[in-house]
N, C-alpha and C positions, 0 to 999 in steps of 0.2 A: 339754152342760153349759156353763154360763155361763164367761166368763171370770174364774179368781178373784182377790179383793180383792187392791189396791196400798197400800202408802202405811201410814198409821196404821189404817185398818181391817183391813191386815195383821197389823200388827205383834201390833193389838187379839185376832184369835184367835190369833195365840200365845202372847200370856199367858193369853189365856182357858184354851189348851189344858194349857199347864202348871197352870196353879190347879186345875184339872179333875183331875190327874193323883193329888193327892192322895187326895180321898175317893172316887174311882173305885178305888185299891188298898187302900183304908183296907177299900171294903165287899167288894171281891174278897177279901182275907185274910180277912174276920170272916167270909163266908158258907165258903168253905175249910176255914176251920176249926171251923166246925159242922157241916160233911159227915162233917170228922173226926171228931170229938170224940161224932158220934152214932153215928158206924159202929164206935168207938172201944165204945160203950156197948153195942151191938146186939150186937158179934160177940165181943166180948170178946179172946182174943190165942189163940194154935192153932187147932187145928181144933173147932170147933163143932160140938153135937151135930146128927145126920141130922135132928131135926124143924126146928132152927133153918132148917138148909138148904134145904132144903124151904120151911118157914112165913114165912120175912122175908120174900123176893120174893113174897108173894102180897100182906104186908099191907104191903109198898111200893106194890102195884098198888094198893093200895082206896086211900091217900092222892092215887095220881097221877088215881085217880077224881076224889075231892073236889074236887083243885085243878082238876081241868079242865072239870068239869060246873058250879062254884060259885065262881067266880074269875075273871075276863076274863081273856082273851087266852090261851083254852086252854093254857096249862101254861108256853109260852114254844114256840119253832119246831122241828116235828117235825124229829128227827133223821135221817130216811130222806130228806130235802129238801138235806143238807147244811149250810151252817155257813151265818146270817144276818148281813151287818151293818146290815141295815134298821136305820133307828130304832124301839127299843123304847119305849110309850109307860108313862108312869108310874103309869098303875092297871095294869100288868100285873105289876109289881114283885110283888105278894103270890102269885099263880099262879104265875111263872116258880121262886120261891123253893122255895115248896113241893112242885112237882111234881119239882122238880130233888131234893129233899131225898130227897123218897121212892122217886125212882131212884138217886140214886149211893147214899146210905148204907146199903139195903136189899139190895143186891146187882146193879143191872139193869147188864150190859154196857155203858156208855156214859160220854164222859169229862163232864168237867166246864166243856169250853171254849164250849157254847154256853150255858149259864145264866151264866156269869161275863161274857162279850160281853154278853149280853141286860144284864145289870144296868150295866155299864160303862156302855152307850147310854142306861141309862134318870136315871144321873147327869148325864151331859150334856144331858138331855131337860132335868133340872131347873135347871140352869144355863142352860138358855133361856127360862127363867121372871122370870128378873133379865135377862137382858139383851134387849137388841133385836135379834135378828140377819132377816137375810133365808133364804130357803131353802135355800142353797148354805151361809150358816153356821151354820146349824141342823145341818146333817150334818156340816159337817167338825168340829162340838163332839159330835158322837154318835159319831163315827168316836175322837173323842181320847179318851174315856170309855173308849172299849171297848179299844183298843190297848193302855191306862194296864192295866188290868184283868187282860188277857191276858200282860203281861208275865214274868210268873213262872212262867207254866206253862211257853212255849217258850223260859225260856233266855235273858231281856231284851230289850232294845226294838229290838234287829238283828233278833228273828226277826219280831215284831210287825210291824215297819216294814214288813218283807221282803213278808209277807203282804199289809198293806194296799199296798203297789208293785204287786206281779203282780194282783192285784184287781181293778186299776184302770189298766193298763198299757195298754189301747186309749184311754186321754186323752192317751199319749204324754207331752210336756215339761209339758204344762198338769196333771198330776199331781202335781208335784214342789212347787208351793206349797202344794197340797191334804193333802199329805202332812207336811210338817213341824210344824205344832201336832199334828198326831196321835203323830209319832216323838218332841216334846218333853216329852209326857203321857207317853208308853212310859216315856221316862228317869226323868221323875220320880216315876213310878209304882213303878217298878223300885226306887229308891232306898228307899222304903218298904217293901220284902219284904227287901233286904239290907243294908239298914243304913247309916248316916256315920259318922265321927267315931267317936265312942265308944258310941256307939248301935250296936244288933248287928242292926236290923231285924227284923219279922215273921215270918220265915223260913217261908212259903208250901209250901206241899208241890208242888213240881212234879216233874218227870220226874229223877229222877237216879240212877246205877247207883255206887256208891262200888265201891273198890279192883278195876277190870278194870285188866289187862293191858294195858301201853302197846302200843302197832301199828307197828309199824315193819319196813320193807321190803315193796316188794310185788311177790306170785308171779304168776306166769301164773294157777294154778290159781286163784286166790284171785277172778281178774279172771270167769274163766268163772263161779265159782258163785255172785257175786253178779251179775251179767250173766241165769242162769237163775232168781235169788231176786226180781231185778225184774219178772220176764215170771206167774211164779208168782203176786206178790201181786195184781199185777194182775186175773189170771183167778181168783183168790180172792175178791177186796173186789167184784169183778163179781158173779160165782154168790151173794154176800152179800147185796149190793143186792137183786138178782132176787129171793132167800127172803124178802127184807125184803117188800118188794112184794105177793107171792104171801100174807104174812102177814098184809099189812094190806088187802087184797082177800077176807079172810073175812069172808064173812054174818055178823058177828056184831055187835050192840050192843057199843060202845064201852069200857062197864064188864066186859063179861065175855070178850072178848078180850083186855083189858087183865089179869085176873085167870088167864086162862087162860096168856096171857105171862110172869106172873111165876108159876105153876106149872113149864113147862116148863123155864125158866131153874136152877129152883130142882132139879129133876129131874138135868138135865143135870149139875150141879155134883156131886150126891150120885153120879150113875153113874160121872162121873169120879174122886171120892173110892175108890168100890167100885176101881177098875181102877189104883188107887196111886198115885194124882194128889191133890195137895191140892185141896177144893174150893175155897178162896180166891183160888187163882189164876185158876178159871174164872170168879170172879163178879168185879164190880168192872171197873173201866175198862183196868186191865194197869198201870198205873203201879209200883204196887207190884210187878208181878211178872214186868216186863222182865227184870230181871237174873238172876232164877232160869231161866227157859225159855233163854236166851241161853248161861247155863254150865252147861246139862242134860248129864247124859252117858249119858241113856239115851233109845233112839230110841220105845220103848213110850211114855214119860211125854210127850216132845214130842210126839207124835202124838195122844197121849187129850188135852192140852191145846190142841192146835191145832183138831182136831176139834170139841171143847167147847165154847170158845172162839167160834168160825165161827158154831156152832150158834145157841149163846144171845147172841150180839151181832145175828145175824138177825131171832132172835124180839122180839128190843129192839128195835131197830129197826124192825121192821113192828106191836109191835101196841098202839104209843102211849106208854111211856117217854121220859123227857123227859131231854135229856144232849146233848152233842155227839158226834160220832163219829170222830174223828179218833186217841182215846188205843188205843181197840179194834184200830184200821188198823194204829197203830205196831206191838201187841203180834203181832198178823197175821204181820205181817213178818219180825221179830225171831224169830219162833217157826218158819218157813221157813227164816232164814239158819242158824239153831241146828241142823237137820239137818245142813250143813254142817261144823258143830262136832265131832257127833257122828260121820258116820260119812268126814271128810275131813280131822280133823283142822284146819279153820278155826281163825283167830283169834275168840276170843267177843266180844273186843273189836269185831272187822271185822263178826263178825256182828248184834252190835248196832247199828253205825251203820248200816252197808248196810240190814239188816233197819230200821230204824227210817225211813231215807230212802226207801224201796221204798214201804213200807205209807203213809207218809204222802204222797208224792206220788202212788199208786194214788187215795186219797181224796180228794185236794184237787187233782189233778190239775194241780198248781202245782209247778214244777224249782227254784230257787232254795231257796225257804224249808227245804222238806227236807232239802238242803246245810247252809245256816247252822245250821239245828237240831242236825244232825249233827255237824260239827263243834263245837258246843259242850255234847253228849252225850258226847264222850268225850275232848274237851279239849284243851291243847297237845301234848302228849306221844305224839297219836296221831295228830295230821292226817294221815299218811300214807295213812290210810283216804279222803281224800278222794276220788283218784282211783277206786277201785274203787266207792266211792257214786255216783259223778259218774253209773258207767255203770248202776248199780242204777237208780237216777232214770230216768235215759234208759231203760231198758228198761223198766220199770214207765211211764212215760211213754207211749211210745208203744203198749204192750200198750194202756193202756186209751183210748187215740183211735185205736187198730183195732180195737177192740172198738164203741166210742161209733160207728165211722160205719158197723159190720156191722149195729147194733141199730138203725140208723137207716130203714132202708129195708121193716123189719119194722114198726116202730112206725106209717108211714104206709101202709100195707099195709091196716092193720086198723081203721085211722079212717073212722070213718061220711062216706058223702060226704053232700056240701050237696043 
């Protein structure tokens, strides 16, 4: 990477990045809240009758056809790839929208952080439409889009920042100028989902569990079961991946794996509903339904949900729904440490953070961000949980780069030689 700009062509992207900041959370909230506002109309409020269950995921799937057989830039970046910050370009804008429409509102396990990035990127794409940048500012204005955009889901422009930091953390110091138009779009992106002044802001739907239990003091016991909750989600979001894979390595055309996917998804949810589980909690990204799995107090319902849950975020995953996957991870987790809850008597509080820092650094394989997230999932009242997260992280960490370098020597095993 080039060494980046000094001087007034510094300065120049961080205003750029702040200007950027606005209509990058302007269009992150309006697409937010058309996810809602249509999954609002689909699902209507309780439990929805068994055809619903069943039938949306299928005809989410024929939409996520459309957008991707008839749209550039197939749908936006498959989510079995992980989370992109490439530059999105701006005819993909109409395909990322609607494939993401007809995954999150319809039911398919997957969050909502990779369509929201994509479209963040593709604001700054157009804001280098009007300006002259060179290639190195072309990305750090795609980079401030997306941050701007992402700000609400994880909690404000510390977790954002945090993210784009360890992303980029082999730049070492030369990162650090790279990074601030991007953390100053966070901020003032941010300020737009929560308000000034006498302005009460957007208020964006991201992650948040109202009235848990403050956390304070920590046990030994508390240290070992989120210690075993990190090493679990790990080998979970791993066997995940794997089904993912296995799923989207089916002989099948595009459009009926995809149909076949939101079948089973839809399946899944109703066999959960059968066995006393809502099926809302198994469909959908887990945002909404952290906090329930988290203060479960029955081991049956946590299990058919965790089960469920694994299952149909898999099938998402492998057979072309379009979403991020990072919100599934957290609810992963969170639905692990809730065992704890149940039959150890855990704090749901410690099990939410722990579980929420586990599942996400299992996915994103990133230590930090997880932390910040966590810490501000359950707020001042409860950092106590940090420590015990600390070691969630770290166990969940390192489970899955012993995992990554066991899968390593199998993957070139089986590659065709030259």
């Amino acid at each position: 990477m080039a060494e980046p700009p000094t001087g007034r062509a510094y300065l120049r992207l961080i205003l750029l990045g702040a200007a950027i900041g606005i209509p990058a959370a302007l269009i992150a909230a309006l697409f937010l809240a058309s996810v809602h506002e249509l999954e609002h109309w689909l699902w209507g409020t309780g439990e929805p009758p068994w055809y619903a269950v069943v039938s949306l995921p299928i005809l989410g799937a024929i939409i996520v056809v459309l957008a991707r057989r008839f749209l550039p830039g197939d749908g936006g970046h498959s989510p079995l790839e992980g989370l992109s910050t490439a530059p999105t370009p701006i005819s993909y804008a109409p395909g990322v929208v609607l494939a993401a429409l007809g995954s999150l509102s319809y039911g398919a396990v997957l969050g909502p952080e990779a369509p929201v990035i994509a479209l963040g990127s593709v604001v700054g794409m157009i804001a280098t439409r009007f300006v002259k940048l060179d290639k190195q500012g072309t990305a750090v204005v795609s980079n401030a889009g997306q941050f701007s955009s992402i700000s609400a889901l994880f909690g404000g422009p510390v977790v954002a920042g945090m993210l784009l930091l360890e992303g980029g953390i082999g730049l070492g110091a030369r990162l650090l100028p790279v990074l601030l138009p991007g953390l100053v779009s966070a901020s003032i992106g941010y300020l737009i989902f929560t308000g000034f002044g006498a302005w009460g802001g957007l208020n964006a739907p991201g992650l948040a569990v109202p009235d848990m239990p403050a956390y304070t003091g920590v046990h030994v016991g508390d240290l070992l079961i989120v210690v075993i909750v990190g090493i679990l989600s790990a080998l979970a979001l791993s066997r995940v991946h794997l089904l993912g894979r296995r799923v989207a390595e089916v002989k099948l055309p595009m459009p009926a794996l995809l149909l076949a996917g939101g079948l089973a998804v839809g399946l899944l949810a109703l066999l959960a509903r059968v066995l006393g589980a809502n099926s809302q909690d198994v469909l959908f990204s887990g945002q909404a339904s952290v906090g329930v799995v988290a203060t479960a107090d029955s081991t049956k319902i946590v299990l058919v949900l965790l089960i469920a849950k694994f299952l149909a975020y898999a099938v998402c995953l492998g057979c072309g729904f379009r979403g991020g996957p990072i919100f599934p991870a957290i609810f992963l987790g969170v639905a692990l440490a809730s065992l704890g809850v149940v039959w150890f008597d855990l704090s749901p509080t410690l099990a939410l953070a722990g579980g929420a820092a586990a599942g996400m650094a299992a996915q994103t394989r990133l230590i930090f961000s997880p932390l910040v997230f966590a810490a501000l999932l359950v707020g001042a009242p409860s950092l106590d949980v940090l420590p015990p997260a600390v070691l969630a992280v770290a166990a969940a960490w390192l489970t899955t780069k012993f995992l990554d370098r066991r899968a390593k020597p199998t993957v070139e095993t089986v590659a065709p030689a030259d």
